[in-house]
N, CA, C and O atoms as a CHARMM CRD file, in Angstrom:
* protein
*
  204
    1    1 UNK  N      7.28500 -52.62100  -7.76300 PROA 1      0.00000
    2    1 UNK  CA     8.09800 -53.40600  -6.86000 PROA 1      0.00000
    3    1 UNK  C      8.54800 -52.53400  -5.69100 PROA 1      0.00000
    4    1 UNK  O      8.91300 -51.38500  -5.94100 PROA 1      0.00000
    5    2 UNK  N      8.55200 -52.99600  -4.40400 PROA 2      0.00000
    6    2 UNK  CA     8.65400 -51.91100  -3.13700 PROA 2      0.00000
    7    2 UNK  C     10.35000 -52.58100  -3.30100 PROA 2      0.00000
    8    2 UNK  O     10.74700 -53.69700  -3.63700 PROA 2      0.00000
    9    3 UNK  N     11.02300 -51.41100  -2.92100 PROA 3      0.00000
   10    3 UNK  CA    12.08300 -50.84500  -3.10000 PROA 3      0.00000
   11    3 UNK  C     13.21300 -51.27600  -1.78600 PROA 3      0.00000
   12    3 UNK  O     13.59200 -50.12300  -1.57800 PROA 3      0.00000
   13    4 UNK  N     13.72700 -51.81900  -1.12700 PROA 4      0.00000
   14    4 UNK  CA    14.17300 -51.71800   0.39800 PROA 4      0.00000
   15    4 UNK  C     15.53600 -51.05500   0.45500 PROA 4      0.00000
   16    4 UNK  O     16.52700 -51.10600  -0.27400 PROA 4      0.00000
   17    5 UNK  N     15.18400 -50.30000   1.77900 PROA 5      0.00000
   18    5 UNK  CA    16.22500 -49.09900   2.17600 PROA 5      0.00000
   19    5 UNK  C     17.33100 -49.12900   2.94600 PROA 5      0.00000
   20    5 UNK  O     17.05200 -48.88400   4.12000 PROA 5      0.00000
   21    6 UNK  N     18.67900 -49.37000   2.71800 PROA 6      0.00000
   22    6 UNK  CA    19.58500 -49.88200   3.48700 PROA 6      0.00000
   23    6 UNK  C     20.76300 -48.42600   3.55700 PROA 6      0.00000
   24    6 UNK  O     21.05700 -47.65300   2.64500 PROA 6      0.00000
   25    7 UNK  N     21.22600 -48.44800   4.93800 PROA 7      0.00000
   26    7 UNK  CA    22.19000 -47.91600   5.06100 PROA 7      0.00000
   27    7 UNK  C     23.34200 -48.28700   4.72500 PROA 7      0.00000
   28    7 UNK  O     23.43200 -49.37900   4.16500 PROA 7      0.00000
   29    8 UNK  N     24.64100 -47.43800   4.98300 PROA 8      0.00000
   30    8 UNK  CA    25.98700 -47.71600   3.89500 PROA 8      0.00000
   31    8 UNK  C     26.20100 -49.00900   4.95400 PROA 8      0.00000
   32    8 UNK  O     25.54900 -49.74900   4.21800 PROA 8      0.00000
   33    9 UNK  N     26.41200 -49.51600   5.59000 PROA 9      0.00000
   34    9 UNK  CA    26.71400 -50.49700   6.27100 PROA 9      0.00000
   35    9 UNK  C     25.82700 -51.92500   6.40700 PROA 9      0.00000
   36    9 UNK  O     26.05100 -52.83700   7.20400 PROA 9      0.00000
   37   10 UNK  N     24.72000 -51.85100   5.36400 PROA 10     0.00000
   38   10 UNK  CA    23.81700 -52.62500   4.95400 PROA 10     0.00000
   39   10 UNK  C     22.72400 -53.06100   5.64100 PROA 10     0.00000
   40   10 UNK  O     22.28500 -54.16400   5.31500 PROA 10     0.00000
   41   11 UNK  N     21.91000 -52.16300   6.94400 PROA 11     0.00000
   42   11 UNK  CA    21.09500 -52.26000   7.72200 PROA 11     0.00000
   43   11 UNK  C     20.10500 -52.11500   6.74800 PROA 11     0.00000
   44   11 UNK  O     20.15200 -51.31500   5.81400 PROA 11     0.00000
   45   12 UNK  N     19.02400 -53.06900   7.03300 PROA 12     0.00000
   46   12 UNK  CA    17.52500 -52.86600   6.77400 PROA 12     0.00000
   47   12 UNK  C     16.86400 -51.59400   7.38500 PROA 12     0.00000
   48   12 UNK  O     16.80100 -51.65300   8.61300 PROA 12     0.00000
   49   13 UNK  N     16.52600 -50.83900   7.01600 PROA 13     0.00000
   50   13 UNK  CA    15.76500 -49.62100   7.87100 PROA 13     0.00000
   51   13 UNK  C     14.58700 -50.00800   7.17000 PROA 13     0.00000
   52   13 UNK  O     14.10300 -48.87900   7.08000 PROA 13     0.00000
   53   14 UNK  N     14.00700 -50.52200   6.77600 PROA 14     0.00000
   54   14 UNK  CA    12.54300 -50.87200   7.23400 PROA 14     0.00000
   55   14 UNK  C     12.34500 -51.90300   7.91800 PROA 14     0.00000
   56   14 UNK  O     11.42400 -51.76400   8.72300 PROA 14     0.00000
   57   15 UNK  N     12.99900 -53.20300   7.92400 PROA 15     0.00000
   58   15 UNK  CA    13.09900 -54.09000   9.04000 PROA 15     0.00000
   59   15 UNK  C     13.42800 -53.57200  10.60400 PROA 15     0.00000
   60   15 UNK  O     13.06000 -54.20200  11.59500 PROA 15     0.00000
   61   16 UNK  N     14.15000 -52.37200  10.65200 PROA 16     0.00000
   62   16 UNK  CA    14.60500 -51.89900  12.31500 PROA 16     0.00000
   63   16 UNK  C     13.59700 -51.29900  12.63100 PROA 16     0.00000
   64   16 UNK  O     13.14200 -51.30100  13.77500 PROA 16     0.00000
   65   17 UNK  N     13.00600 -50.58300  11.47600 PROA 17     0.00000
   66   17 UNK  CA    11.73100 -49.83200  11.97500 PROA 17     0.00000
   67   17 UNK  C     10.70800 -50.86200  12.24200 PROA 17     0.00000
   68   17 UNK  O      9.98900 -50.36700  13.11000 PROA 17     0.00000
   69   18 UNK  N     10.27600 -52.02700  11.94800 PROA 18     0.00000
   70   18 UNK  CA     9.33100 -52.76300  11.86400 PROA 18     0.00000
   71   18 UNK  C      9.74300 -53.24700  13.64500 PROA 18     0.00000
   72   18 UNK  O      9.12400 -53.14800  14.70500 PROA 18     0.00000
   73   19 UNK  N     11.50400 -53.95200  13.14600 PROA 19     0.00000
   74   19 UNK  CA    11.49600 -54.49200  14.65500 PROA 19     0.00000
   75   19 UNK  C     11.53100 -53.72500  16.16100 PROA 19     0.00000
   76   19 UNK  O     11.49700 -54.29500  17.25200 PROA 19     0.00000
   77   20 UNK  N     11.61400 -52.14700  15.88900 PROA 20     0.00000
   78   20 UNK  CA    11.15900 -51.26200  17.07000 PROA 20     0.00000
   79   20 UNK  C     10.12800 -51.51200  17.18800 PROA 20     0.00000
   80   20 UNK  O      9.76100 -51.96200  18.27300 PROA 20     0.00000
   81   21 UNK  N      9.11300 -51.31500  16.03000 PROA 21     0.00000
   82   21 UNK  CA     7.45100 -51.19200  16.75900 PROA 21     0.00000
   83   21 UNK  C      6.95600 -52.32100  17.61400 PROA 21     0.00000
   84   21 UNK  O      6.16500 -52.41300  18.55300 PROA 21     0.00000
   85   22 UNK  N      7.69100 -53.11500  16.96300 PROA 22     0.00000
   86   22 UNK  CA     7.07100 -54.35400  17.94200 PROA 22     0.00000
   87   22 UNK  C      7.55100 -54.82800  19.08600 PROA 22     0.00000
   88   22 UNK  O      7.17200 -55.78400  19.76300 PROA 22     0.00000
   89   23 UNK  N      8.73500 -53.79900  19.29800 PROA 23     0.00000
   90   23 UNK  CA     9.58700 -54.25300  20.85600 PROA 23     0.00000
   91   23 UNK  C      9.40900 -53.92300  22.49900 PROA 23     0.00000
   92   23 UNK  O     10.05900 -54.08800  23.53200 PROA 23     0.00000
   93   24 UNK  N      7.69400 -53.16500  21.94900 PROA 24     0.00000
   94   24 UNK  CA     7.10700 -52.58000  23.39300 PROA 24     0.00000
   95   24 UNK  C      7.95500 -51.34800  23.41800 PROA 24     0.00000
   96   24 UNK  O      8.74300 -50.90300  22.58400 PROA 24     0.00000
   97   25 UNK  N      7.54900 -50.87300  24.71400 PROA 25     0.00000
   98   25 UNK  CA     7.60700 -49.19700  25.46800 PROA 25     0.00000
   99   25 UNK  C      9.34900 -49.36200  25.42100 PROA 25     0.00000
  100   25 UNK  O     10.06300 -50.31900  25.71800 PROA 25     0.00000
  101   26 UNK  N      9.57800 -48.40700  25.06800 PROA 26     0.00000
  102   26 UNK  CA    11.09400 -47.07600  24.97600 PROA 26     0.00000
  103   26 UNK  C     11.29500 -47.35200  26.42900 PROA 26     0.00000
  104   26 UNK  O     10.59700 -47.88400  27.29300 PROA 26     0.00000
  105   27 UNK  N     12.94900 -46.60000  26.40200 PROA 27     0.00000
  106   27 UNK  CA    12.89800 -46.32800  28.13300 PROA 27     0.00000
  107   27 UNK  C     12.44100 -45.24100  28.06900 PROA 27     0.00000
  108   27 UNK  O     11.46900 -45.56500  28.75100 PROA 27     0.00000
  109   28 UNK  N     12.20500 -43.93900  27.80600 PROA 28     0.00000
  110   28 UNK  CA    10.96500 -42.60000  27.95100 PROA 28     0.00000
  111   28 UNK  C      9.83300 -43.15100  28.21600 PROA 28     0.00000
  112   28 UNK  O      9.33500 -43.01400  29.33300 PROA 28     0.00000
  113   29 UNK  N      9.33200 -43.74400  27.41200 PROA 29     0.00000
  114   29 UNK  CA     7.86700 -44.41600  27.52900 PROA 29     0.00000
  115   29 UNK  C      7.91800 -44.89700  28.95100 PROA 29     0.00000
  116   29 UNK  O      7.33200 -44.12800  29.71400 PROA 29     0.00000
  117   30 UNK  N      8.41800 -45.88200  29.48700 PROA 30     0.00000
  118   30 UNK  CA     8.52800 -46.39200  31.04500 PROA 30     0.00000
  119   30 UNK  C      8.80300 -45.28500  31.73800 PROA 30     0.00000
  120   30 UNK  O      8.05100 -45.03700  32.68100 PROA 30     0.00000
  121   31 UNK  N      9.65100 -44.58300  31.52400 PROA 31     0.00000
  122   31 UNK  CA     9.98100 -43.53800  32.67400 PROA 31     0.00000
  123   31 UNK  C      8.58300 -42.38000  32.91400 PROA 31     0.00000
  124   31 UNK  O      8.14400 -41.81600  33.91600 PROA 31     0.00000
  125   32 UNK  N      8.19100 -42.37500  31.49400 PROA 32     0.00000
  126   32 UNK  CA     6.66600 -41.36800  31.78000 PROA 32     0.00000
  127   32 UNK  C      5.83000 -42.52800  32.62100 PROA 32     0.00000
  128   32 UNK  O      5.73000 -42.16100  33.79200 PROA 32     0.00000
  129   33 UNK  N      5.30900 -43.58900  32.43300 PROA 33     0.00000
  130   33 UNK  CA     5.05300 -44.56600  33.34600 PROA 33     0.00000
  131   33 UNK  C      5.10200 -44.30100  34.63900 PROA 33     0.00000
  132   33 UNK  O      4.25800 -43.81100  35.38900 PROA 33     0.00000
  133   34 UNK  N      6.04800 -44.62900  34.79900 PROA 34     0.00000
  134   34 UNK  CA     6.25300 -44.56900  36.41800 PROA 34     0.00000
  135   34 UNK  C      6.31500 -43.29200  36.90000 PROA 34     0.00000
  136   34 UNK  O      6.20200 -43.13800  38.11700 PROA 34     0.00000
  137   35 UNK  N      6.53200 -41.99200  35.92200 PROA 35     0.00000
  138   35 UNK  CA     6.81300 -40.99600  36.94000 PROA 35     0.00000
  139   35 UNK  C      5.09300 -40.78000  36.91100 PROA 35     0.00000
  140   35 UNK  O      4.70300 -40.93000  38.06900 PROA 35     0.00000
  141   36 UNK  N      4.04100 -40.50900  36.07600 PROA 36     0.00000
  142   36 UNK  CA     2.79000 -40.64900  36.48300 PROA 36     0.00000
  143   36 UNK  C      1.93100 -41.55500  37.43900 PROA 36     0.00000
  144   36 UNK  O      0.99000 -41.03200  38.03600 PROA 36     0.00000
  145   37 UNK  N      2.25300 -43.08000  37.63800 PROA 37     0.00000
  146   37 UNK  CA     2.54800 -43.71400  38.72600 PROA 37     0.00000
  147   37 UNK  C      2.74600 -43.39100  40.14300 PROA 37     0.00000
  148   37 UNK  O      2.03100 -43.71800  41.08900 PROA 37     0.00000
  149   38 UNK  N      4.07100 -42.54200  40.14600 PROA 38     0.00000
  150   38 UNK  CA     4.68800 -42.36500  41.27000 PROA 38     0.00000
  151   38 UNK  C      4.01300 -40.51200  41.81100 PROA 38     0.00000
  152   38 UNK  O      4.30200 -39.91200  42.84700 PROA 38     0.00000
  153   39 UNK  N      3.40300 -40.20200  41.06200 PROA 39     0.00000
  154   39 UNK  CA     2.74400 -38.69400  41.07900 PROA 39     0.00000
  155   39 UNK  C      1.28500 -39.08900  41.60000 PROA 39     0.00000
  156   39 UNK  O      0.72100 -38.43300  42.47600 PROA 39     0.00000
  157   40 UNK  N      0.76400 -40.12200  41.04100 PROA 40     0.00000
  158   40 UNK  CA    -0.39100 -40.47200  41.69500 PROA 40     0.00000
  159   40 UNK  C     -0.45400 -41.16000  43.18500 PROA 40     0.00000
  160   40 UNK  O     -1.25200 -41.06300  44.11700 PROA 40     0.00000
  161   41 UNK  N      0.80100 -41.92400  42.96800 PROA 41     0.00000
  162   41 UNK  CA     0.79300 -42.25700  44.17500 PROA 41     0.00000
  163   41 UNK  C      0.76100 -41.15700  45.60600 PROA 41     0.00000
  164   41 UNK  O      0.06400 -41.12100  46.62000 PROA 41     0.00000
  165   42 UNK  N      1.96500 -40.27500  45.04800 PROA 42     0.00000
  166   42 UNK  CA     1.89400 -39.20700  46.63100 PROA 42     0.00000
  167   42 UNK  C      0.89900 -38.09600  46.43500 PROA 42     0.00000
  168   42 UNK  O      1.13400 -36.98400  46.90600 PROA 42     0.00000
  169   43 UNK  N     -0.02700 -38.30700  45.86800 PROA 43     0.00000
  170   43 UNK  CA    -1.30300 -36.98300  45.65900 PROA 43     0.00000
  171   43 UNK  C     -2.39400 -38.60400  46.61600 PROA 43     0.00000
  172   43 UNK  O     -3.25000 -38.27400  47.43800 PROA 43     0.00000
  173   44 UNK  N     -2.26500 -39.45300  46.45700 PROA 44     0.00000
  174   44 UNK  CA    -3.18900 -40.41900  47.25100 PROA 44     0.00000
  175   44 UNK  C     -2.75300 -40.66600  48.61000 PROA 44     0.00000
  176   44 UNK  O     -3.47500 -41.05500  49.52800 PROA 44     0.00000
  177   45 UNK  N     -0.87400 -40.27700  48.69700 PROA 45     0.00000
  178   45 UNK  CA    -0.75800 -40.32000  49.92500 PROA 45     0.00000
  179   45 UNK  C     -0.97000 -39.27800  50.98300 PROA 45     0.00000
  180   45 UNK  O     -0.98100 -39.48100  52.19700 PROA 45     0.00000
  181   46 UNK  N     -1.18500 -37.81400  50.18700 PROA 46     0.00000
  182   46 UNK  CA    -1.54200 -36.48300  50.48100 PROA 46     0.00000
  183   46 UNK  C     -3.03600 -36.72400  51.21500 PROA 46     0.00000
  184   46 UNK  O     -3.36200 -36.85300  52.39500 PROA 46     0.00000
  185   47 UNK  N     -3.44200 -36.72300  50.53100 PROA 47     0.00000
  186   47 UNK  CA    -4.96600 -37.02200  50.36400 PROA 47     0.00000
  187   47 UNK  C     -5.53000 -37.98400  51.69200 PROA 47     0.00000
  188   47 UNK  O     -6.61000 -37.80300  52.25300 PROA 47     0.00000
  189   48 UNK  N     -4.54400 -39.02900  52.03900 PROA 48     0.00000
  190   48 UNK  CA    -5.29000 -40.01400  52.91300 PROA 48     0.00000
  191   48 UNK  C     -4.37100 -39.22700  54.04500 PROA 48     0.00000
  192   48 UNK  O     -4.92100 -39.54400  55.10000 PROA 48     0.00000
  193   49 UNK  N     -3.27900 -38.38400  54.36100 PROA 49     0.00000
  194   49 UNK  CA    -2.99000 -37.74800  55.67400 PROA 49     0.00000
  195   49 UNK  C     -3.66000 -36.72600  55.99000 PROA 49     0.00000
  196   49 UNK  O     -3.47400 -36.32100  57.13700 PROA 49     0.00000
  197   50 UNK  N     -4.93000 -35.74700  54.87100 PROA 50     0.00000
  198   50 UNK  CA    -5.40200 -35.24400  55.57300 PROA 50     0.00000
  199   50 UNK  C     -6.57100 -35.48900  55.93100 PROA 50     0.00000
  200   50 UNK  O     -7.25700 -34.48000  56.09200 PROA 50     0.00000
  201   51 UNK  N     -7.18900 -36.69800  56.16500 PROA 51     0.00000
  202   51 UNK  CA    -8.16400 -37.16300  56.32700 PROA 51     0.00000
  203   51 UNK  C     -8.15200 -37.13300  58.04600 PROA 51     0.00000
  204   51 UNK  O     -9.10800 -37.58300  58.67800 PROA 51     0.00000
């Protein structure tokens, strides 16, 4: 029988863990996003002024 894991305040921690995975990108996750985004962008804007 699987066992379920609750904190003293009676949280599901395998349900929170379940309902993170499925809640999409972190704010880290977005912020790496956009700052790779925004890094590509001014290496393309580099790039087309010295043309």
């Amino acid at each position: 029988m699987d066992k379920k894991k609750f904190t003293v305040a009676g949280t599901n921690i395998d349900e929170v863990k379940k309902l993170n995975a499925e809640s999409g990108l972190s704010y880290n996750e977005i912020n790496e996003v956009l700052t790779k985004e925004i890094e590509q962008r001014k290496r393309l804007n580099a790039a087309e002024h010295k043309k």
